[in-house]
Each structure stands twice: as C-alpha cells, then as structure tokens.
N, C-alpha and C positions, 0 to 999 in steps of 0.2 A: 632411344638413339636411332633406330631404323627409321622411328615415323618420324624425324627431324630430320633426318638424312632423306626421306622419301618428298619431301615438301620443299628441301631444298633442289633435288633434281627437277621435281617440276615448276617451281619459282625461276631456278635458272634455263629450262628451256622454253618456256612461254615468254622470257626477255629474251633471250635471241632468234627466237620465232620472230618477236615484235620489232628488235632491229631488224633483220631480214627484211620485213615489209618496208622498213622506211627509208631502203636504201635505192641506189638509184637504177632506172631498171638495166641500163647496159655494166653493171655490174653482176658476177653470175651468183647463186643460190649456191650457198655450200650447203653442208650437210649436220643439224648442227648435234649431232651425237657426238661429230668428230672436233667439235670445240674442246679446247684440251681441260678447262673451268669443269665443263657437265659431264666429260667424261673422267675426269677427278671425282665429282660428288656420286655418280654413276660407279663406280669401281668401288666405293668407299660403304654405297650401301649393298654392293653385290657380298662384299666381303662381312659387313654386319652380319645380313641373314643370314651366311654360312653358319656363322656364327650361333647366332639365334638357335637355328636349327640343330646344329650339333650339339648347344646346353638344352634345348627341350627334349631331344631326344637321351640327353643322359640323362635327366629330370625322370624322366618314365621308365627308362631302364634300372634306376635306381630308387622306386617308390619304395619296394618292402625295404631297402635298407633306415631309409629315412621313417619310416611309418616309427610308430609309437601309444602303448596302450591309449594317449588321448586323443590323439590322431591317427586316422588310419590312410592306409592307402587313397581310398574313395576321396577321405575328404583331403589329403593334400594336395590330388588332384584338381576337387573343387576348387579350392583353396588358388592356383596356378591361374587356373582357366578365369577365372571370376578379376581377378587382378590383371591378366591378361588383355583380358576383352572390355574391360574399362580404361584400361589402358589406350587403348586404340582409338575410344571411341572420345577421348580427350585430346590425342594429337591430330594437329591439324594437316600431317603427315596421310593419314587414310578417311580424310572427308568423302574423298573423290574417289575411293576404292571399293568398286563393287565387283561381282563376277562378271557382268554385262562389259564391262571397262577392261579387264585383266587379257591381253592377249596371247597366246600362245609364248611367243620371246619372254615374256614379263616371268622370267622365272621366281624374281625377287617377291614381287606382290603373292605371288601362289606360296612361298614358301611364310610369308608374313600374314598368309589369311589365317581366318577365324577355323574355315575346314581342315586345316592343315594343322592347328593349334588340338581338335577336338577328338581329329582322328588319331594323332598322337598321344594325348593323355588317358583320354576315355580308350580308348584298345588297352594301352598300359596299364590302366588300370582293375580293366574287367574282370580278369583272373582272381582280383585280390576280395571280392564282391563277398564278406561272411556274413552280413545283415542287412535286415531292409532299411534300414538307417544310412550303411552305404550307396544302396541301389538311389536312396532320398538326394544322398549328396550330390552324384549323378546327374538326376533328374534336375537339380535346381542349377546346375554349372551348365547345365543344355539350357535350360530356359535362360540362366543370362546369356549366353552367347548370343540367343536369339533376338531378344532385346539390344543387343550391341551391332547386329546385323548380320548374324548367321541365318544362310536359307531355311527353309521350312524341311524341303525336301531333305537336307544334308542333318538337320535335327531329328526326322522321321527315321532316318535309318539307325541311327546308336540310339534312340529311344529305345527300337522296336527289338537291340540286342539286350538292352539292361532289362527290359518289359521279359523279357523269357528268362533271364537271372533270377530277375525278382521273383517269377512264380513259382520258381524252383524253390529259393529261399523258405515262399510263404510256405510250400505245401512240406519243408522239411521240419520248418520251426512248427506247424498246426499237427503233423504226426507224431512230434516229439512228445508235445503239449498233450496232445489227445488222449495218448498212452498213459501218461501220468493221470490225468482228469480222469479216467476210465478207473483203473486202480480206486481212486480215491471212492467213487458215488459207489463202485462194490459191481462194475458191469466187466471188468479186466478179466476177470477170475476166469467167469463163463463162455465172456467170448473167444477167449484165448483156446478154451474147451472146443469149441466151436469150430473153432476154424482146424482143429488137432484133427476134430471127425470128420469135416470134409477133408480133408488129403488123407485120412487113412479110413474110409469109410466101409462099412461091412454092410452088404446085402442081407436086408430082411432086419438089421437091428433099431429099433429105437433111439430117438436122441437120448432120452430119459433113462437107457442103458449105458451110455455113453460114460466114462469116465469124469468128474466134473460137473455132468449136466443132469444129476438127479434131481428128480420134484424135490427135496428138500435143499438142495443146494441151488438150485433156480431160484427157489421162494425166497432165502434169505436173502438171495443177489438182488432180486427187485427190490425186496423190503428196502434193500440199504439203500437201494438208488431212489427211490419214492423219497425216502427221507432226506437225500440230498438234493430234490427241487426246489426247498423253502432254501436252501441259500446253497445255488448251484456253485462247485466247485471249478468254475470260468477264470483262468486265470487272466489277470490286468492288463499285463505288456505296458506293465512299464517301463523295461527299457528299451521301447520304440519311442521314439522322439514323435514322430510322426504319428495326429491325434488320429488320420483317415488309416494309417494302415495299421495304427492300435487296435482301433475298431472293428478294421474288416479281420482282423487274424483271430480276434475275441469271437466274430460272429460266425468266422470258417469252424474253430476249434466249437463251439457249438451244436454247429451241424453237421460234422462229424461223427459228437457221443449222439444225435437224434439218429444218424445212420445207424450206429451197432445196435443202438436200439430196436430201430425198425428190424436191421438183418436176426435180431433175438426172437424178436416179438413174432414175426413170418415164421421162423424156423418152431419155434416153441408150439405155436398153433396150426402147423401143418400136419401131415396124414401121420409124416412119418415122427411127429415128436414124441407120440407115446404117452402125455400128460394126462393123470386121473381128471384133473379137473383146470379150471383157466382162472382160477378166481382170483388167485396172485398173482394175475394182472391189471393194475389199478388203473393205469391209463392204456390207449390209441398212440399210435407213432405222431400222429400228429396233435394230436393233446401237449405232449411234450416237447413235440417241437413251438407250439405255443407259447409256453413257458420256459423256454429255456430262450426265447426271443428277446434278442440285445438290442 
C-alpha cells in the first residue's frame, strides 16, 4: 500500500510539474504540493507509514510472544525482513528510492526504508539469539536486504553486532561439548585434578602427590584417551543447519580436547610433575592434534 501510495504522489507531481511548464508564461507558478489531488495522495501516504511503523514496531516488540519451538524469534524475524524487502523491490512505488534521493522532510521514505525495517527487527531480535542457527537466520535476512538495496555500510554494522553474538554462542556450545567429549576419551577426570592443584596449589609438592593426578591414575587417563583416537568422540552438530558452522564448531571442540592435552602433557613432564617415568605418554600435543584434524 505505501509503495502504491508512494508512486502515486510522484506520478501526480511530475504531471503537474508538466502542466506548469505548458502553461502560459504570464500566468504565475503555484506551488504544487499545495495542489489539493497530491496533497490528498501525500497525507494518505504520510498516514500509511505511521502506520507501517507502529505495526513493525509491535512486530518486534512482540517476537518472543509469537516465536514457537518451530520458529524462533531469529527466524520470524528473518521471515518479516525477507518478505518485506522483496516487497519493495516489486513495487514500483521505491524504484526511484535511494538514500542519495531521500531528503531530510522526506520523513515518509525514511520511515519506508530498508534501514529503518533492519534496525527495527534485527535490534528486536538480537536478545532472543540461543543458536548459531539463529545468528544464520540473521545473517541471511541482511544479505537479502542487501540484495534488495540495503547499504553496505548499514549491513556492516548489525553484521558486526550478531558477529560477536555468534562468537559467544560458538564458544558456549564448544565449552559445553568439550566437557562432555573430555569426560568420555577419560581426559576430564585428570584435568579437572589439574586445574583443583593450580588454585589450591602447595609449595614444594608434586603434581603426582596431587589428589587425582597419581602415575597410576594419569596412565589409565591417557590409556583411555589413546584408545579413544581410532574413533574420536567429536561430536556432529547436527542440529546446526548450517554445514560451515557445523564444521567449524566440530573443529573448535577439537582443539580444545588438543589444548587440555597439551596443558596435561606440559604439566606431566615438567620439573615439578614428579612422574617415575613418561612412557605412558604415547603421543606429542601435536601428533594428536594431527589426528584429531577434521
């Protein structure tokens, strides 16, 4: 409706622009905003966008009640924006509507742009951000926009807010994961030891005295982790839709267990580990990080 109402205000002022010129010159120039035709179509789209504006804006104030285990916030968002911005880019209402064009009075086009659609739902939505699946949806409602004729600049900025969501996300779900995967290959037990003796650590004592971290309960720890290389306990992520950030969260969680490794491995054959001998060490931190490579 706005972008039919936006095509008729400038259809009806480019025809009386046009009479204007073809009339005679001792006749005088009115003004023709004050034609009562274009200030009908003009008032009619002033009052749309109010419009507009106050349903999007309950739109986003109302995501979590609408959301739904199949849909979430993120994507009803998407959902909005993607409908929206195709929208636009079909009426022949904003052919001619760019930022370069929109001038300061033009309050109507600013309230109808694509920045004003992105910054309202993508803010609205950011709070609601529990998956990287969300942060996807996001992602893909800025690239259409973009495609539809959203700036670059005005993309880079709610990129660069879901871009620091998302890392959050990734590094809550690969700490989740890791702890479990750790548990499993038999490296939890020790390092959990581990970290007990540095925060409560006694001068002059052995790691190997250490509650947890005796050469016999180290050796069984590696044993079992040794045995869990031939089919590492990497979990799939399969429920990221998303194959790039499947992959990259599979390869974070990864190199994660290669880190407690490493921090095992240092600490075990340091001054102060105390261990008779090292030979229940079967690989190098980076041997494993080798093998554990996705």
């Amino acid at each position: 409706v706005c972008g039919l109402l936006k095509f008729y205000c400038s259809a009806v002022h480019k025809a009386l622009e046009k009479l204007q010129q073809n009339q005679p010159e001792d006749v005088g120039v009115t003004d023709v905003t004050k034609n009562p035709f274009f200030a009908t179509c003009d008032e009619s789209l002033t009052e749309a966008a109010d419009s507009y504006v106050a349903s999007l804006r309950a739109y986003g104030a109302m995501l979590n009640s609408h959301a739904t285990p199949m849909e979430t916030e993120a994507q009803l968002a998407h959902r909005a924006i993607v409908q929206i911005a195709e929208e636009r880019v079909a009426s022949p209402g904003f052919a001619e509507d760019s930022p370069l064009e929109i001038s300061k009075e033009d309050v109507s086009s600013k309230q109808l742009s694509l920045s004003f659609l992105i910054s309202t739902l993508v803010d609205a939505a950011l709070p609601y951000l529990r998956s990287l699946d969300d942060s996807a949806s996001l992602y893909s409602a800025l690239n259409s926009a973009v495609k539809c004729g959203l700036e670059g600049s005005e993309s880079a900025k709610w990129s660069e807010l879901i871009q620091e969501r998302n890392a959050s996300l990734m590094e809550t779900l690969v700490d989740d994961e890791s702890v479990k995967v750790l548990a499993v290959c038999g490296l939890g037990g020790i390092h959990t030891a581990l970290q007990q003796m540095n925060g409560a650590s006694i001068e002059g004592m052995a790691m190997s005295c250490h509650p947890g971290l005796s050469q016999s309960e180290v050796e069984a720890a590696m044993k079992q982790f040794y045995s869990s290389l031939f089919s590492p306990p990497i979990p799939t992520f399969e429920e990221i839709k998303d194959p790039e950030l499947r992959k990259f969260a599979r390869s974070k969680t990864a190199l994660r267990v290669v880190d407690v490794y490493r921090e095992l491995y240092d600490a075990i054959t340091s001054e102060e580990g105390g261990y008779a001998d090292f030979a229940f060490l079967g690989h190098e931190p980076d041997q494993v990080k080798t093998l554990l490579s996705l």
